[in-house]
N, C-alpha and C positions, 0 to 999 in steps of 0.2 A: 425068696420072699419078695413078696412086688414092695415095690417106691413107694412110698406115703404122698398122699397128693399135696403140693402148697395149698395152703388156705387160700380161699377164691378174697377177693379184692373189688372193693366198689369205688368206679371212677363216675366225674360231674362232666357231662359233655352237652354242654348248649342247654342247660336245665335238666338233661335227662340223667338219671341215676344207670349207671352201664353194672351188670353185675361180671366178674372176669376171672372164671373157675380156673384151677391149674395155671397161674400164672405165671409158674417157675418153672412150665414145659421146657426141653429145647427143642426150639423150631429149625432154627438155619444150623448145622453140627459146624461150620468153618470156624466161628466166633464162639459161637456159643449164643446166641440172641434169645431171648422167650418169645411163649404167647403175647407177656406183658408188653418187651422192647418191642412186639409186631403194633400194637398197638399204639404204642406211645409211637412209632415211627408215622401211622396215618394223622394221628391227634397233628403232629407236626407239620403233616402239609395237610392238614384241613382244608383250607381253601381250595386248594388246589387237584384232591381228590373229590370234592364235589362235584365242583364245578364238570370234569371229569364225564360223570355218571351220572349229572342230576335229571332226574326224568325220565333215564333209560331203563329199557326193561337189562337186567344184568344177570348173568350166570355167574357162581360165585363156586372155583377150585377151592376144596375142602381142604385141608391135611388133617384131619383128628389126633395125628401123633407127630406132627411133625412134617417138612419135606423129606424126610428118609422114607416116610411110610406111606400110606396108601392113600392117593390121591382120588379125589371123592368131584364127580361134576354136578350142580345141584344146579337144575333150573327154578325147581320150585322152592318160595320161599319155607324154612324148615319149620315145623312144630315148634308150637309153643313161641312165637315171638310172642313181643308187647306190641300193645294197640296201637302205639305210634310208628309202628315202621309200616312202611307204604309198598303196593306193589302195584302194577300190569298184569292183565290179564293177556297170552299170548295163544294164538290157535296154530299147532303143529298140522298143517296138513297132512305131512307123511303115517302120522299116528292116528287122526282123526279123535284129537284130545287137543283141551288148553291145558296151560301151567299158569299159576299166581306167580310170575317174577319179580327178586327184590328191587324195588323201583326209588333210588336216594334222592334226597331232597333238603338232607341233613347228616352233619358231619355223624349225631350219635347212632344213627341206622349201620354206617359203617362201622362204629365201634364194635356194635352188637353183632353185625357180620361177622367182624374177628373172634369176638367172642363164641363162634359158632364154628371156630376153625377155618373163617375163608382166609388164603394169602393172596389169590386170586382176582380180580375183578374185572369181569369180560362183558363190559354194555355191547348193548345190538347200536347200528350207526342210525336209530330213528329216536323216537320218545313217544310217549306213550299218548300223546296228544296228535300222533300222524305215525301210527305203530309202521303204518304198510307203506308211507314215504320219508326214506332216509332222510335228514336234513345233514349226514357228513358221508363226503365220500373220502377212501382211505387207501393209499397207498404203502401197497405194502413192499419193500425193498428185502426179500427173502434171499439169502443166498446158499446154494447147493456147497451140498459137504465141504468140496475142495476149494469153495469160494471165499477170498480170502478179505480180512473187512477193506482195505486200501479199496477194492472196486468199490464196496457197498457205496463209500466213500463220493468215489469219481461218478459214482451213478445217481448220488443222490446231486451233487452238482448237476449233472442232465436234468433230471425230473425237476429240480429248480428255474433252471433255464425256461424248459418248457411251459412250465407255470406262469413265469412271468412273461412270456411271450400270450399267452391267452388274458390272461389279466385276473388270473387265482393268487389269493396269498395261500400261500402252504406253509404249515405248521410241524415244523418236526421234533422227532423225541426218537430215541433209543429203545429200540423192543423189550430191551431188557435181557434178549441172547446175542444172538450173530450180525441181526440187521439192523434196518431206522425203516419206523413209518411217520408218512406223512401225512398229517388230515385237512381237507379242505371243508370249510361251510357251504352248502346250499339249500336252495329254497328244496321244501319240503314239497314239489310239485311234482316229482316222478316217483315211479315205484321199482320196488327191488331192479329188477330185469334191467330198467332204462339205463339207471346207477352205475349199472355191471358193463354192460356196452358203451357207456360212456369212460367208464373205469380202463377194460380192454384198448378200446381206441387211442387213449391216453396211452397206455403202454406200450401199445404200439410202435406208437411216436417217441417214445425212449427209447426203447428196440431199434426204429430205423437210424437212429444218430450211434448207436455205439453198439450194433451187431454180433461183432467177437466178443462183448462184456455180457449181454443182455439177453434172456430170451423169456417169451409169454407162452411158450409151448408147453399145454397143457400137463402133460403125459410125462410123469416124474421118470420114466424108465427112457423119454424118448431126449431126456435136457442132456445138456454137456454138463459133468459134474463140478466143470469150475465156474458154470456161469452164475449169473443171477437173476432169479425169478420176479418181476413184477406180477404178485399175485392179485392180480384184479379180481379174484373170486372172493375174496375178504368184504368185498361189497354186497354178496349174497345175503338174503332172510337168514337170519337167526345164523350165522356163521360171524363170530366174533373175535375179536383180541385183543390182549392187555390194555387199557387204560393208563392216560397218562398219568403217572404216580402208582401205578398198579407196583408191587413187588411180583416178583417171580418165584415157583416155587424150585428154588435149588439152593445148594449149603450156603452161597456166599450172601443169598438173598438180594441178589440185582433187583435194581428197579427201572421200570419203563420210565424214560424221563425227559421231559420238556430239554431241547435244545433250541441254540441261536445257530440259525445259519453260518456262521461267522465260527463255530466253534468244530464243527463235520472233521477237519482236517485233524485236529487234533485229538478226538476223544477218543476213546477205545470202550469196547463192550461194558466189559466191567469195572469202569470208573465207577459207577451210579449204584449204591446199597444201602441198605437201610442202613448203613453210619455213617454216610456220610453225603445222603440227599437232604436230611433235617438241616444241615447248616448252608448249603445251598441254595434251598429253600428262605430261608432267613435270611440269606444276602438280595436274592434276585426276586424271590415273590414267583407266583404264577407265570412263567413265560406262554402261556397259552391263554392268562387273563382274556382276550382281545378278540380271542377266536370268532366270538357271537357276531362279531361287529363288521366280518370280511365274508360277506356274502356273495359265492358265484354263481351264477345262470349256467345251470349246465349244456346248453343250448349250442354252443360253439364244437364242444367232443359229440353230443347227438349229433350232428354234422359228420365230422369224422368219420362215425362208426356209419352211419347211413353209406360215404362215400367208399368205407372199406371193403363192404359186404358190396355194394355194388362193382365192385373190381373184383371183387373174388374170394374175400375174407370169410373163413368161417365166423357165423355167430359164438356168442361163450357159450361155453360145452356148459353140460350141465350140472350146477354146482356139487349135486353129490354123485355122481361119476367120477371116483378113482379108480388109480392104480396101486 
């Protein structure tokens, strides 16, 4: 005999009435958390999931039954929203089709996301006021299987260094699996491609300081499986990842999360889940408040990359070329 479903539940979020079916799901099996605790865990960092996604065109990971079950990718926003949730209109070259993406602007758009089964929250690095030029570029600290977090660590010390040698503030948070990314602001005056070679070049320049830890080699079969990947291809159109505050969908329900540079040494993967970023949250606030306010010219790594290719450097492969 199937479950009887909980009675759905109606929460007030910024004036908007949220309606929140099955509320007694279980979503993360470690704890036990619901639909509801998924909810009540965004409600908690409000701000800071906004802030996040506001403006972005965003792909939203489903679970319909849970992270045990069958993970759902929705670029377009689902049937049957309310008139108040807002989207992007985005054009797939590769398909020769756009999608209406959910585009937040307000904490209760995400509620209704949850309400919709997303645990997910993947913005593109533009907004929908300059879809075709990023205004963040994003460093992604990926590390291969046998990669162990102490490098993620040491490396993310490098790509700090580096940073402050050009005169970037970098922003870091925990992926919410194995690695940290870092995100920097800039002007909305290049497009994808530029991003990406400025992205590359930058990686580079990690890569050359710490060789044996580090590599930007495309071709997953051609890495050393203990190094660490700078995926500068994270900067590609419509190629996205977790959000600061995003939850991840696995049992223990990790979440991507704002760090202090000052704290790298100490944290471990999965310090950061939905029980226990709400109090966090409530101590420290937004560590990525400020982001808008640190503006780089990416002018300096277009340099770079111009002088790499003129030496001999491959350009970035092309972002949907795998292996």
């Amino acid at each position: 005999m199937a479950k009887a479903s909980s009675p759905a539940v109606e929460i007030e979020v910024g004036g908007r009435t949220v309606r929140i079916s099955n509320p007694d799901r279980v979503y993360f099996p470690a704890r036990g958390e619901t639909k509801l605790d998924l909810v009540n865990y965004y409600l908690s960092v409000g701000d800071g999931i906004v802030n996040a996604l506001r403006e972005r065109p965003c792909m939203m990971h489903r679970f319909p039954e849970g992270v045990a079950g069958e993970k759902v990718h929705q670029k377009r926003l689902p049937y049957g929203a309310p008139p108040w949730m807002e989207t992007v209109q985005v054009f797939f070259p590769r398909y020769k089709r756009t999608a209406d993406e959910l585009c937040v602007t307000e904490l209760a758009q995400v509620a209704w996301a949850v309400q919709m089964s997303t645990v997910e929250f993947h913005p593109w690095n533009s907004r929908r006021a300059h879809v075709e030029q990023p205004d963040e570029w994003r460093i992604d600290l990926d590390p291969m299987p046998e990669c162990g977090f102490d490098r993620v660590r040491r490396v993310a010390h490098i790509a700090h260094e580096v940073l402050d040698e050009i005169g970037a503030t970098g922003w870091p948070k925990t992926s919410g699996g194995r690695g940290i990314h870092i995100y920097v602001r800039i002007k909305p005056e290049h497009g994808f491609d530029d991003v990406r070679r400025a992205a590359l070049a930058f990686a580079r320049e990690v890569e050359r300081r710490a060789p044996d830890e580090v590599t930007t080699e495309w071709w997953r079969r051609d890495r050393d499986p203990k190094a660490l990947f700078v995926d500068y291809n994270q900067n590609a159109r419509d190629h996205t990842i977790a959000a600061a505050y995003s939850v991840r969908g696995n049992p223990i329900g990790t979440v991507s999360t704002p760090i202090r540079w000052d704290e790298i040494d100490a944290v471990e993967p999965d310090d950061f889940t939905i029980a226990t970023v709400p109090k966090r949250f409530a101590e420290l606030g937004d560590l990525h408040a400020g982001i808008d306010d640190a503006v780089f010219d990416l002018a300096p790594l277009l340099e770079w990359a111009d002088r790499d290719e003129r030496e001999g450097a491959a350009p970035p492969a092309d972002p949907d070329d795998r292996d």
